[in-house]
N, C-alpha and C positions, 0 to 999 in steps of 0.2 A: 306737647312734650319735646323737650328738646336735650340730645345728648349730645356729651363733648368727652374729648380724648383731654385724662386729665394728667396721664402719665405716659410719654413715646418714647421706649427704649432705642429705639434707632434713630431719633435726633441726633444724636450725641455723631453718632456711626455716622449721618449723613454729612454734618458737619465736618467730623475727622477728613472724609473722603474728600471733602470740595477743598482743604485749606493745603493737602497734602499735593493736590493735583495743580493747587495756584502755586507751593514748593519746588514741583517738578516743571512748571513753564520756567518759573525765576531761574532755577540751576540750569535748566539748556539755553537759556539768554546770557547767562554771565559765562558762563564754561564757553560760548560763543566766542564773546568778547574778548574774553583771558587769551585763546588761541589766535584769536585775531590780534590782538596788541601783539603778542608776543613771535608770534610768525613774522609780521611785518607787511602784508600782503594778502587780501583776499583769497586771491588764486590757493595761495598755497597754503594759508586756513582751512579749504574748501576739503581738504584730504580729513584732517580730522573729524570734522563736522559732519561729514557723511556718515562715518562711523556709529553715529548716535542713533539716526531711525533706523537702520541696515540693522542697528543689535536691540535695539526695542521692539521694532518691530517682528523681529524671528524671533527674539525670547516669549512675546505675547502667542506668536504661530504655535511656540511648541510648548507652552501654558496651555492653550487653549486643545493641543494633541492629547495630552496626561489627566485635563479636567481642573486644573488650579481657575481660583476665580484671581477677579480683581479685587483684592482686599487691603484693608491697612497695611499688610505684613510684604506681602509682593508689590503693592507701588512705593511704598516704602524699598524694596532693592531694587526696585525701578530709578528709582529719584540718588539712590547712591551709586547706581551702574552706571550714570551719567558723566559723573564726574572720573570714572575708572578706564571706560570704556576709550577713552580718548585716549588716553594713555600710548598705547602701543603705536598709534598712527602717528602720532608725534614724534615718537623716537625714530620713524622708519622718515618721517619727512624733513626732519633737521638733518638726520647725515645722510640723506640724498643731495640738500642745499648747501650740507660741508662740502661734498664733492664736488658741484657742481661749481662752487668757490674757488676750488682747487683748478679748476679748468676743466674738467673733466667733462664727458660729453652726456649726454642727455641716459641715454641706453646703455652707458660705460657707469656713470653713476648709479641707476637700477637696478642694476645687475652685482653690482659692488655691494651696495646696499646693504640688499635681498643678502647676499653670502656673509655676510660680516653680522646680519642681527637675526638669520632664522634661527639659531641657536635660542641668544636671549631670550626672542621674545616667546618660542616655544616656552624654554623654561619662565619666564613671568606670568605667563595665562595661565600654564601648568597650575603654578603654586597658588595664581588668585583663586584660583577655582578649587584646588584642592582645600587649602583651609577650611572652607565650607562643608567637607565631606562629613569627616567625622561627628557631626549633627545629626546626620539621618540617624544616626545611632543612639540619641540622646532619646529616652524614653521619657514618661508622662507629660503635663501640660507642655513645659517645655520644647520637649522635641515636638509634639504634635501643631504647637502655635508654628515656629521656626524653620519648619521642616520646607515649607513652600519658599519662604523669604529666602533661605538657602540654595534651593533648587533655579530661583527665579535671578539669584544675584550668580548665578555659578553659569548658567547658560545665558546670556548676557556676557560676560567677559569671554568665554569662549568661543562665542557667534565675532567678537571683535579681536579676538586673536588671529582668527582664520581670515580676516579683511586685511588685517594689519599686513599678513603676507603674501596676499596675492594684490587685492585690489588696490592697497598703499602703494605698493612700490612703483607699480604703472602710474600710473594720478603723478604720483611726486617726480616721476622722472617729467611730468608732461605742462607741469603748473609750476616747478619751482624755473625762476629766473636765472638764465645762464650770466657766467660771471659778466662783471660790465654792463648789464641789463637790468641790475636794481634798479627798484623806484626810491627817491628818495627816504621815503619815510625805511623802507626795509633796509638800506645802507646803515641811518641810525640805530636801528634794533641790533643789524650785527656790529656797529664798530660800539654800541654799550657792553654785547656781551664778549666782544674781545677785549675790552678793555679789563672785564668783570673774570675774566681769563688770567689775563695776566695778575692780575691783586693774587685771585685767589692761588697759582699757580706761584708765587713770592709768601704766600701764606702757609701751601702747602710743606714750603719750605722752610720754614720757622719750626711747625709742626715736628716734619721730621726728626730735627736737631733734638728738640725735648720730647720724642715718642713714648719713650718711657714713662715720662710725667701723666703724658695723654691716654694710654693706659691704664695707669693706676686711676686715674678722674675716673676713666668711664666704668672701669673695676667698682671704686667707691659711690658713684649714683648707680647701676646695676645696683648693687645690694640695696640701697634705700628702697626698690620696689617693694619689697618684707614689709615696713613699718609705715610705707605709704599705704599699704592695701591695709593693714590691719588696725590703722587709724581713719581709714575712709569712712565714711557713713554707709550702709549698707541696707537694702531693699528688695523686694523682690521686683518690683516695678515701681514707676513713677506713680503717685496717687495723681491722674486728672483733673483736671478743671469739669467738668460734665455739665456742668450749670444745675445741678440741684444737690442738694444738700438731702438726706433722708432721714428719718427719725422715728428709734425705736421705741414704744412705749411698754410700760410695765406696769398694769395695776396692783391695787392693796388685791389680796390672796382672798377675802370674801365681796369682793366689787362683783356689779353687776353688768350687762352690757350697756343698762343705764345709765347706769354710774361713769361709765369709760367714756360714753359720749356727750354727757354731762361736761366731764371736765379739761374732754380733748376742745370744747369749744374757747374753755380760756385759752389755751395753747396759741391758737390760732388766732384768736385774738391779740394774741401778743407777741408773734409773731410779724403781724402785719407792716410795724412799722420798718425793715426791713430793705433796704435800697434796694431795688432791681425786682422788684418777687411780683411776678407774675402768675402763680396761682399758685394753692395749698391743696394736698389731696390725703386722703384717710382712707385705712382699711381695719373697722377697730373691731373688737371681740369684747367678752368678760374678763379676759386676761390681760390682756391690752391691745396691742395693735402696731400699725405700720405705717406710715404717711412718708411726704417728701415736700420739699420747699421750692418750686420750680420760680428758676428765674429766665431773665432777661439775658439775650445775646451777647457773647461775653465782650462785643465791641459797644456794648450798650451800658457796659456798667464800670463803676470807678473802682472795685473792688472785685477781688478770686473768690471764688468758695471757701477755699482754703484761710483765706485773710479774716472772711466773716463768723468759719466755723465757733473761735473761742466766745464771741459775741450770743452767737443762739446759743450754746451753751447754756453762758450765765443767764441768759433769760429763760430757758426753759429749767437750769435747775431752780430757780425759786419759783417754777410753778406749783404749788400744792396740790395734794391728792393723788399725781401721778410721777413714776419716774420716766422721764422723758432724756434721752439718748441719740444726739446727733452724729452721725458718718457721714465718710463718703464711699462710697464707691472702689473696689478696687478696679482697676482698669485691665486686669487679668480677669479669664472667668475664674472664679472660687464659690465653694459653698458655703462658705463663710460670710457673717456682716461688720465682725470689729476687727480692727486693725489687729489686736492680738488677743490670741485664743490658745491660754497653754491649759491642758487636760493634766488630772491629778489621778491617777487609778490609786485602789489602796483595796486590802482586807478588812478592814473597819468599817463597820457600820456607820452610816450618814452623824448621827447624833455625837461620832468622834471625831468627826471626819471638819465637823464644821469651826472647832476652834483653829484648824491648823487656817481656816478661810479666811478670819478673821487675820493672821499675822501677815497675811501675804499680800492682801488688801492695804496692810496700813503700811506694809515698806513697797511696796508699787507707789504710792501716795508720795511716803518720805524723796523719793527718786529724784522728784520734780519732773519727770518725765510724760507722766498721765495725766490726761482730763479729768478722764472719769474710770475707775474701774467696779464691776459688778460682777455679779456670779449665778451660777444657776443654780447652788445652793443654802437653799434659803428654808429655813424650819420655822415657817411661820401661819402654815394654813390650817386653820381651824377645822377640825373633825366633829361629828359626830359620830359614835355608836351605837346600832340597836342589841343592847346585850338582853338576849330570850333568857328564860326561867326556864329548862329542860326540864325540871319536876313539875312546874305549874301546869306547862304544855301536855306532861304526858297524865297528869289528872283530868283534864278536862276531855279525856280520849282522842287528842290530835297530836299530829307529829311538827316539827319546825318545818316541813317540805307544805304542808298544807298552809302556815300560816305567809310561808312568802310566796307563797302561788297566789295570796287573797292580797299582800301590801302591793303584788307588782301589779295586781290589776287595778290598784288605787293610783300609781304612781309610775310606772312604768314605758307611758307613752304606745303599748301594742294596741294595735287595730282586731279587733274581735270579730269583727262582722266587714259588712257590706251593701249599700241599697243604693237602685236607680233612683235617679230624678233628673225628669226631662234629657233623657237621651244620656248620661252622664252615669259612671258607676265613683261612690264617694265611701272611704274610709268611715268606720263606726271607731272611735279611738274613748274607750270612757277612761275617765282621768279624774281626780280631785281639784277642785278650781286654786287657782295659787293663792285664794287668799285663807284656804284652809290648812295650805303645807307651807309657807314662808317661814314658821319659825319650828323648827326642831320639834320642844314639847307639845306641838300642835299634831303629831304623830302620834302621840299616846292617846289621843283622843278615840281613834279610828275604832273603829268596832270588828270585830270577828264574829264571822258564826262558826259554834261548835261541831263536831258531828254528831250533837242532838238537835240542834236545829237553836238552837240560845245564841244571841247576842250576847258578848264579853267585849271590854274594850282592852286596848292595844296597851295598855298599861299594866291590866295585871297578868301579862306574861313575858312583860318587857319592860327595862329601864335603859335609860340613856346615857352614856359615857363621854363627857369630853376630850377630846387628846391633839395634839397641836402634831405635825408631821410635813416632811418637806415638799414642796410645791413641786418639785420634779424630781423623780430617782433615776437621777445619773446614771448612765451606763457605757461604757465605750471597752469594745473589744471582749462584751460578755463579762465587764470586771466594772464590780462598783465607783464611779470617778464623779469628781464636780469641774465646774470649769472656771478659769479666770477670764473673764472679758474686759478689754480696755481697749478705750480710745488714745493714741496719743496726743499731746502738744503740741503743736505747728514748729516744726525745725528740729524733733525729735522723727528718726526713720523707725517702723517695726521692729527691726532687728535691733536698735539698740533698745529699745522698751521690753522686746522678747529674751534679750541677754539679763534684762536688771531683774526681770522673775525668774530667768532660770538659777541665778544666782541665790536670790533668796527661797528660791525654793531647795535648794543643793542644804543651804543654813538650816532651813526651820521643819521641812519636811523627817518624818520616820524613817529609816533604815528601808524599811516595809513598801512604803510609797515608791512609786513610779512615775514619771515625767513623760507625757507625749506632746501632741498639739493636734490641733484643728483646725478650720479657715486657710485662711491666707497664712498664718505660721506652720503650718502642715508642707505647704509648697516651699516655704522660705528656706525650710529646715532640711525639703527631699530635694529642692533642686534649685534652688538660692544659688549653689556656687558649681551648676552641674558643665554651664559653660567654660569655665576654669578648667576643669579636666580636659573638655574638646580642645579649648585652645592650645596642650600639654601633646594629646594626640595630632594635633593639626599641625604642629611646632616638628614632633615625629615623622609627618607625612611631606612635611617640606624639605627636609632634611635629607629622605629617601629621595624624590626627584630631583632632589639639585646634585646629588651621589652619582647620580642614573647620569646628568646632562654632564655634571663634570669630568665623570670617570675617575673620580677623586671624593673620601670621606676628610681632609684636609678644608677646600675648599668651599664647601656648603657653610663649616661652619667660620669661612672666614664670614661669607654673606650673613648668617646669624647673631654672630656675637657682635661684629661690628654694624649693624642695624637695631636690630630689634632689640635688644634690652634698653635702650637708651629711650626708643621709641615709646615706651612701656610704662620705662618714669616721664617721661613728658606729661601720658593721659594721668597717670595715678596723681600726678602733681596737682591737678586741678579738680581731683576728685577730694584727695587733700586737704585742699583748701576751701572746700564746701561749694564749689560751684553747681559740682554733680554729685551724681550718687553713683556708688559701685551696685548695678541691679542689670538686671538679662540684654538692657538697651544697649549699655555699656558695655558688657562683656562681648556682645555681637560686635562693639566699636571695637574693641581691642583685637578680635579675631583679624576684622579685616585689618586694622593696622599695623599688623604680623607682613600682612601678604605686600601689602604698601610699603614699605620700608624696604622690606627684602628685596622686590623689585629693583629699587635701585642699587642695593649690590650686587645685584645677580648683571646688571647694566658694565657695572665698573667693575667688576672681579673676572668677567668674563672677554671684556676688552684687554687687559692686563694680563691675562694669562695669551692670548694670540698675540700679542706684542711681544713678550718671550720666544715666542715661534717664530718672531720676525727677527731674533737677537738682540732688543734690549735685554738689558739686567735687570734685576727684580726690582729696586727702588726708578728706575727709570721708565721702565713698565707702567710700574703703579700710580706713578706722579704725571704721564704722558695720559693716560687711561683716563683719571681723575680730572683733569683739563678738557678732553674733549669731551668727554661724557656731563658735565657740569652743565652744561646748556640745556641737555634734553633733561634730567635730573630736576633741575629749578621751575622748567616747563611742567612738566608734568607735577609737579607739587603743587604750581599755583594753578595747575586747572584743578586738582584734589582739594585744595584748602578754600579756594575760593568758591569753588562749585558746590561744597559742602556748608560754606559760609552759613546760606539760609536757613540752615539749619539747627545752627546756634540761634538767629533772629527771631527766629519765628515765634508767634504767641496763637492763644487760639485751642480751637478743638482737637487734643493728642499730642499739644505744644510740646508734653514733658518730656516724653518717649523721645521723640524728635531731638528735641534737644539734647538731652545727655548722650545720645551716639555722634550727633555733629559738634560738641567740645569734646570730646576725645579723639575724633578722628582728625578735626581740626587744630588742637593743639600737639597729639602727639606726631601728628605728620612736621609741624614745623622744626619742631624739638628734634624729632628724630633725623629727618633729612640734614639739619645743619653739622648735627655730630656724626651722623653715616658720611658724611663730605671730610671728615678732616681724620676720625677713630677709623673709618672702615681703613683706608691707606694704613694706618698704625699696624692695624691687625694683620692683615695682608704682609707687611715685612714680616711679620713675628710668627704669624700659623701658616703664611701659604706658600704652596710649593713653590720650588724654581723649578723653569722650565729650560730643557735648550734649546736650541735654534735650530730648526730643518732644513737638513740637507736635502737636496731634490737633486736625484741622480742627473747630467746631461741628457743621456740616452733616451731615458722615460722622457725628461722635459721635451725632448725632439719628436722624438716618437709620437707624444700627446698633442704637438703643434702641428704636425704631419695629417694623426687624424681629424 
């Protein structure tokens, strides 16, 4: 005998983990690179690059202190910590080498540094890491998935904030090249981004002239976020590729387990010709049953799951005898197996319940949105009755307690007894052979004994009633309900399939009736949009620490207004436009692209306001601020956009998930960084404070050079 494994739920998982892990080599080779082009210099690459195992490595030390495993969800903020983590080391080692430009000495530069960005970058890690907070807060599937990727992405940026200002600034004073000591290639890098200084610094000055203008733009796409988000497509997750396909079956209501295996062999039969399928598996009943269509690797095959789905479809609905129902998988866990599962409670009894089934069924249909829709009630199972003669009964001197005490021992399946044989104790089970009880009238046949001791047969105190009644009685929440089940169409999400029956059921449903849901529309519906609030409170908590670091409620929201809403419509733009989907992958992309954007105001708002301390004016400030700051700015974008690149790329086991967080992060970071470089200036004249210029008494200053 030989057995095989015909179904491995952690293929799928094993696969996920290995393509996420070849994701996370790709992003620490190209975030390499990026820093290395862009530095100009090995040497002085070497600062940021440290940074990466120094915070992977103590994010895993203190995962593994709390008990977090390695899972999709934590190397998943592994592989986006990568690209962030760099971040601070860069800004701390470009204006070490500004200084160091300027002539300045080795340890005069470090030390300059160090005072000039412990502020920022305090406030930047702050805020990456705080955005993530308000999650732990997020209750059911949601927070409990999220809560580690959180925790995993939040310490990681804080293990790189703490290098950023100790361990950076020493390194950068010791590797970057004193003036006149460039190597060629790093000359070129800095006279490109001096040049790239000056345009922009002649740019910024066009700007200013029409600031107005450039406010109201960023006024009028802020608002656009509203009808970008409420025209997106919408999910609770990306459906998977998983490489199998499953399939529900549903027999006639008097099938037998014969019958279902009988007809599941056509199935599979036709099935077969199918590209890629690598084996078929069943688990079938008298009711129906469950199988799966396992294929082949998905770099093995010319075709998704998803691509093939309509395909088995039409081949299994014109299978006869059975209803056969292909899914996928939701790639969340749920209790659920169809894509949409809206519940109908009601006071009515089933038998009134089932025309309303009928209208909901055929405008789900009209939609064009479904494959297939089904329901679990269905009044179509054939009863019999054994209606007793209570008079007849009680002339023949017995009660109806005696006469089913004698059917159940005909029909019942109890064990009466018990005898050894050969060492072994065996079940006495007496029964009626089935070929005397297969059909109904064949029960009237059975004989009774009286309490005189007379055989009577089972007919003359009993006749049989037929009655038709529903296959399942609904129940949810102790209240009579039936369900709508449906598959949707390829390029149709849940949520718009679960909007077009909420709709017709608002139309056709009673006064009486009530709307819930089940499955995957249960979660869609309790926490579909629970990241939207976090982002709302996380928006709250950044607002608070930038309060705290500015010493100013002015301030913070110059960093937010002139960032992040623009940021916002960038991702929604491409969600928009059906790239992505707005679902929990997403929304995690947006949180962090709150914190990414801000950063760099918090960069340039916070340079601008100590130049006031130094006696610029506020448009001189801002525009001086915005020039020097542009360099670290543009670096750090492109180790974010690019490091996240593979993100977007990537195909394969978990592809989906993957990807709708790296197009949002990736395009809202472009979007937003180009209009935080020209709007943020805008705003900053118009919301932020003026500063004066510090007086330093002589006395003190002597005094203080004395000590």
């Amino acid at each position: 005998m030989e057995v095989e494994i015909s179904y491995d739920g952690t293929a799928y998982m094993r696969k996920a983990l290995k393509e996420i892990v070849v994701t996370l080599a790709e992003t620490i080779i190209i975030v390499g690179l990026v820093v290395l082009a862009l530095m100009g210099a090995f040497r002085t690459a070497l600062v940021p690059l440290v940074t990466i195992p120094i915070s992977i490595l103590g994010c895993i030390a203190i995962m593994w202190l709390v008990g977090f495993s390695l899972n999709l969800l934590t190397i998943l903020a592994i592989v986006l910590s990568v690209g962030l983590v760099v971040d601070d080391a860069i800004v701390v080692v470009e204006n070490v080498a500004r200084h160091m430009r300027e002539g300045k000495s080795r340890l005069e530069s470090g030390l300059l540094s160090s005072r000039e960005l412990l502020k920022p970058i305090i406030g930047m890690t702050l805020t990456l890491a705080a955005v993530y907070a308000p999650i732990g807060f997020v209750s059911g599937l949601t927070g409990s998935l999220f809560r580690e990727f959180a925790f995993t992405l939040s310490v990681a940026v804080l293990i790189s904030g703490v290098v950023a200002i100790t361990l950076s600034p020493v390194m950068s004073s010791w590797v970057c090249p004193e003036k006149g000591r460039e190597n060629r290639y790093t000359l070129k890098v800095n006279q490109f981004f001096d040049r790239l200084r000056r345009v922009y610094g002649r740019g910024l000055d066009s700007v200013f002239q029409w600031r107005n203008q450039m406010l109201f733009l960023s006024v009028f796409l802020s608002l656009l976020i509203a009808p970008l988000y409420l025209f997106s497509a919408k999910e609770l997750a990306p459906v998977e590729d998983q490489g199998s396909i499953n399939i529900v079956v549903e027999s006639p209501p008097d099938a037998s387990i014969a019958y279902t295996d009988q007809h599941m062999n056509g199935v599979i039969d036709s099935l077969g010709f199918l590209p890629g399928v690598e084996l078929i598996w069943q688990v079938i009943s008298s009711e129906g049953g469950f199988g799966g269509i396992e294929f082949v690797d998905y770099a093995q095959r010319s075709q998704s799951v998803h691509e093939m789905l309509p395909t088995v479809f039409g081949t299994l609905s014109g299978e006869p005898g059975l209803k056969v129902f292909p899914i996928l998988f939701s790639s969340l866990p749920t209790a659920g197996q169809f894509d949409v599962e809206l519940v109908v409670q009601a006071p009515d009894d089933y038998s009134e319940m089932e025309k309303y089934v009928g209208q909901l069924i055929q405008a789900a249909y009209q939609s064009g949105q479904f494959m297939f829709v089904n329901t679990d009630l269905q009044i179509n199972l054939p009863e019999t009755r054994l209606v007793f003669d209570h008079n007849r009964i009680a002339d023949l001197g017995m009660t109806v307690a005696e006469v089913t005490e004698q059917l159940s021992a005909l029909l019942s399946e109890q064990d009466v007894n018990r005898f050894n044989a050969s060492g072994k104790a065996y079940r006495v089970i007496p029964m009626v052979l089935s070929e005397g009880r297969n059909n109904p009238e064949q029960l009237l046949d059975f004989t009774l004994r009286t309490s005189a001791g007379e055989l009577v047969p089972l007919r003359a105190v009993a006749s049989l009633e037929n009655i038709t009644s529903p296959r399942v009685m609904g129940k949810f929440n102790q209240q009579r309900s039936f369900r709508i089940l449906g598959g949707v169409l390829p390029g149709t999400t849940n949520d718009q399939a679960l909007a077009t029956l909420e709709t017709a059921a608002l139309d056709i449903l009673p006064e009486t009736y009530t709307v819930d849901y089940a499955g995957v529309s249960r979660q869609l519906r309790q926490e579909g949009n629970s990241m939207f609030s976090v982002l709302v409170m996380a928006l709250a908590v950044v607002y608070l620490l930038l309060a705290i670091q500015f010493n100013s409620f002015r301030s913070p929201l110059v960093v937010l207004l002139g960032s992040v809403p623009l940021a916002l419509f960038g991702g929604l733009l491409f969600s928009f436009t059906g790239l992505t989907t707005v679902n929990i992958y997403a929304q995690i992309g947006f949180i962090t692209l709150v914190a990414l954007v801000a950063k760099n105001g918090i960069l340039i708002t916070e340079f601008a306001n100590e130049l006031q301390f130094k006696g610029y004016q506020k448009m001189e400030a801002i525009r001086e601020a915005a020039k020097i700051r542009l360099r670290p700015v543009l670096m750090t974008t492109a180790a974010t956009v690019l490091g996240h690149f593979p993100l977007v790329l990537v195909t394969g086991a978990g592809a989906e998930a993957r990807n709708s967080i790296g197009i949002i992060l990736v395009a809202g970071m472009l979007i937003g960084t180009f209009f935080t470089l020209f709007v943020l200036p805008c705003v900053y004249l118009w919301l932020g404070e003026g500063y004066k210029q510090h007086v330093i008494d002589p006395g003190a200053e002597q005094q203080s050079q004395s000590l």
